[in-house]
C-alpha positions as CSV (number, residue, x, y, z in Angstrom):
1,X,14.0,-23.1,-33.7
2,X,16.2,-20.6,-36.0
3,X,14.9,-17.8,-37.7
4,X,15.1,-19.1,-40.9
5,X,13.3,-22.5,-40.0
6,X,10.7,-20.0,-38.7
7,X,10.1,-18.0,-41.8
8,X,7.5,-18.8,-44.3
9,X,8.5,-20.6,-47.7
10,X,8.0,-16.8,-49.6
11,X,9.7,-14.9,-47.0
12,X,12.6,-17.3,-47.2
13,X,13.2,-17.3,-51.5
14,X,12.0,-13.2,-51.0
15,X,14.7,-12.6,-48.6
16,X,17.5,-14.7,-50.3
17,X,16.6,-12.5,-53.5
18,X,16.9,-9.2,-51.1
19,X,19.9,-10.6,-49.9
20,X,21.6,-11.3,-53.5
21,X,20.3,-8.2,-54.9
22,X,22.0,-6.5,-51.7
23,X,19.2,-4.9,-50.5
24,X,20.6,-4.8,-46.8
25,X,22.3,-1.5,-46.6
26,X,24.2,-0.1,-42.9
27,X,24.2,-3.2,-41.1
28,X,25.0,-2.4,-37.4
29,X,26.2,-6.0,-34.7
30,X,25.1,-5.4,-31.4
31,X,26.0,-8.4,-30.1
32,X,27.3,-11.5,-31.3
33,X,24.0,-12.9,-32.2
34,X,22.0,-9.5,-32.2
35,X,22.2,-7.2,-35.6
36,X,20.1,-3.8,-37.1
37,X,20.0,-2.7,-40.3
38,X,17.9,-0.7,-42.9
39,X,16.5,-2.9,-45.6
40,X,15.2,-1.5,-49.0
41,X,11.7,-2.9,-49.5
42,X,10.1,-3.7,-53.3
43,X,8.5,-0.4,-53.0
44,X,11.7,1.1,-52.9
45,X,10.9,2.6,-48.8
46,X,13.2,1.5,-46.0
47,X,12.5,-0.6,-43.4
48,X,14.0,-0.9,-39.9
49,X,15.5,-4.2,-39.1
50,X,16.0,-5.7,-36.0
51,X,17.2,-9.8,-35.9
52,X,18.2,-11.8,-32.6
53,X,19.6,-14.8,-33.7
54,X,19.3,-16.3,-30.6
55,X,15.8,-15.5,-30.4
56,X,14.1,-15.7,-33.4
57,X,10.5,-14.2,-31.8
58,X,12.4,-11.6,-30.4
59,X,13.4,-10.0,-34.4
60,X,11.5,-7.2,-35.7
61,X,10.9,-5.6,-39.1
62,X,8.5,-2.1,-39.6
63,X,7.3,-3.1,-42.5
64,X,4.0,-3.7,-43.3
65,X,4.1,-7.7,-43.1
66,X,5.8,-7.5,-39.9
67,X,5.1,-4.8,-38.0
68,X,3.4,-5.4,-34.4
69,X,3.6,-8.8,-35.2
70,X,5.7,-11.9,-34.2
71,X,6.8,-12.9,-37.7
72,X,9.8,-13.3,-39.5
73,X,9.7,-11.6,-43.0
74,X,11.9,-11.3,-46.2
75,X,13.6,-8.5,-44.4
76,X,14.7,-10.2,-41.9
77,X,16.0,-12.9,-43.9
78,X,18.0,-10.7,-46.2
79,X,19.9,-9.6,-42.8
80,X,20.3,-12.8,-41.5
81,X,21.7,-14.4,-44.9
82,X,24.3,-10.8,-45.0
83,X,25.5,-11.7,-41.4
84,X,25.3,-15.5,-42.6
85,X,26.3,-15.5,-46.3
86,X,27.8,-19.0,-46.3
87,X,24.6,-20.1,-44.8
88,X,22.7,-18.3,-47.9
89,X,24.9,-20.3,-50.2
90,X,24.5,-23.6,-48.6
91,X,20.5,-23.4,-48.5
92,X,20.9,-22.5,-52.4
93,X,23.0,-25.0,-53.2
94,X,20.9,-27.5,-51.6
95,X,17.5,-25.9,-53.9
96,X,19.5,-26.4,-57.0
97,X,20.6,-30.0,-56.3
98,X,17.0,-31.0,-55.3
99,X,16.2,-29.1,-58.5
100,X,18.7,-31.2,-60.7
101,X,17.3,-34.3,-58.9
102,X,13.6,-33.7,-60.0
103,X,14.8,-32.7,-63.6
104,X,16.6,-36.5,-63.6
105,X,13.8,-38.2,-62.1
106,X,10.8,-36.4,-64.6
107,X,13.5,-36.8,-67.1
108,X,13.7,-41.1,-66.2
109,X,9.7,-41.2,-66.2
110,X,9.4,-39.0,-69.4
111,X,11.6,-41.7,-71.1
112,X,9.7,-44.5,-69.3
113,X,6.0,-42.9,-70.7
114,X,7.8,-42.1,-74.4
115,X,9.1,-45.9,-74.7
116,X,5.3,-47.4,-73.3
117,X,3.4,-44.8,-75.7
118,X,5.4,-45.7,-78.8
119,X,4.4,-49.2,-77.5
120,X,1.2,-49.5,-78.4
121,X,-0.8,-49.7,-81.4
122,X,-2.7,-47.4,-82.8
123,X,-6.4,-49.0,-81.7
124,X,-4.7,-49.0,-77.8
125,X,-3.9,-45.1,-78.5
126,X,-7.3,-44.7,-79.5
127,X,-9.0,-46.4,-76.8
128,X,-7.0,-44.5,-74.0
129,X,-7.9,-41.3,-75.4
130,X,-11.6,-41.9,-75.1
131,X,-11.2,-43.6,-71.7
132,X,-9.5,-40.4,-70.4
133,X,-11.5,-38.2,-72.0
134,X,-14.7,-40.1,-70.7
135,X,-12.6,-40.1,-67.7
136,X,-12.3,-36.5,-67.3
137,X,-16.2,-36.0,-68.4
138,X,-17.3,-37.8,-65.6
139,X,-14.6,-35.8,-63.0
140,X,-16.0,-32.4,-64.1
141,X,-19.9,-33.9,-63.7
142,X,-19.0,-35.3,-60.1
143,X,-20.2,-33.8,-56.4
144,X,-18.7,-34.6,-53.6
């Protein structure tokens, strides 16, 4: 599993932030899949970087998320995305087309609700609204 399958949701969008705000400062290859670097962290200190691309498990950060742990934090991520920028750019293109394709879709049932809403009479209106409400009484009331 890569290292950026094995970071957390925040650590990924935190690191690709790091990464674009180029955060990632001296990075040093060791090898071809091995890389250090100092990383500036949000409270402006540096942390130590260490990624093995081949190993995921194997990366380290000092910083306070990752330290003595086998995690893979934003850190890390902004490295591996400055080794890998084309890889950075494909993940975000991906999020903004899965982003255009939800606005479509809510856009699609938005229309769909409008055109049923402007449907019905005003008695119908009127009776949903107290169903729902009622509705939404007996939700708050309820144990389970």
């Amino acid at each position: 599993m890569g290292l950026i399958n094995l970071a957390s949701g925040s650590s990924l969008w935190k690191g690709i932030e790091y990464y674009q705000k180029g955060k990632v400062k001296s990075v040093k290859q060791i090898d071809e899949n091995t890389y250090k670097s100092e990383v500036q962290g949000s409270d402006n200190k540096s942390y130590h970087v260490h990624i093995d691309i081949e190993h995921p498990r194997k990366s380290k950060c000092n910083c306070p998320f990752a330290d003595g742990r086998r995690v893979i934090c934003k850190h890390m991520v902004a490295l591996y995305f400055t080794v890998r920028p084309e890889e950075a750019e494909h993940l975000i293109k991906e999020a903004e087309e899965i982003e255009n394709e939800e606005e479509l879709l809510f856009q699609e049932k938005y229309k769909e609700i409008e055109e049923y809403v402007y449907s019905l009479s005003l008695q119908e209106l009127r009776n949903m609204l107290i169903n729902y409400m009622l509705d939404e009484i007996d939700n708050r009331f309820r144990y389970y």
